[in-house]
N, C-alpha and C positions, 0 to 999 in steps of 0.2 A: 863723857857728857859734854864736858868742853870744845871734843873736837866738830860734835851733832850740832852744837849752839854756832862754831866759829860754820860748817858749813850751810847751815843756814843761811847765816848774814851774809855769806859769800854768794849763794843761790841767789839771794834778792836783791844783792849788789849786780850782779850778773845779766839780773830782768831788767832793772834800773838802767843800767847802760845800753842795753836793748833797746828801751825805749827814746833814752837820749839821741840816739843813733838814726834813730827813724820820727821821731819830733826833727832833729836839725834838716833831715832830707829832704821832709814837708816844707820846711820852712825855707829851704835852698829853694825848692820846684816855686814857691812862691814871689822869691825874690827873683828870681829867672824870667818871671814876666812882667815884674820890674823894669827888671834892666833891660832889658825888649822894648816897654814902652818906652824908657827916657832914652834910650837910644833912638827909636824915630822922633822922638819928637827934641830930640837936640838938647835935651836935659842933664844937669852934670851927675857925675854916677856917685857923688856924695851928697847930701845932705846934713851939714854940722849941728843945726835948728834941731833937725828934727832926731838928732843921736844923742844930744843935750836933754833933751825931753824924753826919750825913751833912758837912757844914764837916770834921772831926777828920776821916773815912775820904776826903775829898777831897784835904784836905790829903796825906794817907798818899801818895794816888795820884799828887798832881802833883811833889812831891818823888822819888817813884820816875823819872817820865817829864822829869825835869827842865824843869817849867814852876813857873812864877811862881808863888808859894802866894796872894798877894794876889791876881793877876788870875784865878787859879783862883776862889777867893772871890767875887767880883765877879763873876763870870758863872753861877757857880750861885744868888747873893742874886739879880741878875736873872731868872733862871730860875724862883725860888721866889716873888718876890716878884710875877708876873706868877699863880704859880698861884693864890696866896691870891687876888688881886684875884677871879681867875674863882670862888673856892671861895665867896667872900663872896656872888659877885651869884648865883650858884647856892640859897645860901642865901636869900635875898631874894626870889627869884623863889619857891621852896619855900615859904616862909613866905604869901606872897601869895596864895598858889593856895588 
């Protein structure tokens, strides 16, 4: 019985990251044209304002759903900090051309 309950939560752990996987991709393709626009338009590929405010409305959120406000943190600065990386070399390649 235990091993029927542990596959389960493993099944739906399994969906769950599925969709994390394909949520972040949407959200890459979206940040991609992003960093297209601030690349022509001579924009810097960070924004501290506005990561400060999305950190603050994060925070909001993971204290409502009771998760960790730090490791909340730490997975959107990963999040973010993999988009700058793209927004840069997008700029870089912009600039080349």
């Amino acid at each position: 019985m235990s091993k029927d309950i542990l596959s389960e939560h493993r099944n739906r752990i399994d969906q769950l990251d599925e969709k994390l996987i394909r949520l972040l991709a949407e959200r890459f393709e979206i940040t991609k044209a992003v960093g297209i626009l601030k690349a022509e338009e001579g924009m810097p590929a960070g924004d501290p304002d506005r990561e400060a405010q999305q950190i603050e409305r994060l925070h909001e959120i993971a204290k409502e759903v009771g998760m960790d406000l730090d490791f909340s943190e730490k997975v959107f600065r990963l999040i973010v900090d993999e988009v700058i990386r793209h927004h840069i070399r997008t700029a870089e390649e912009t600039s080349g051309s």
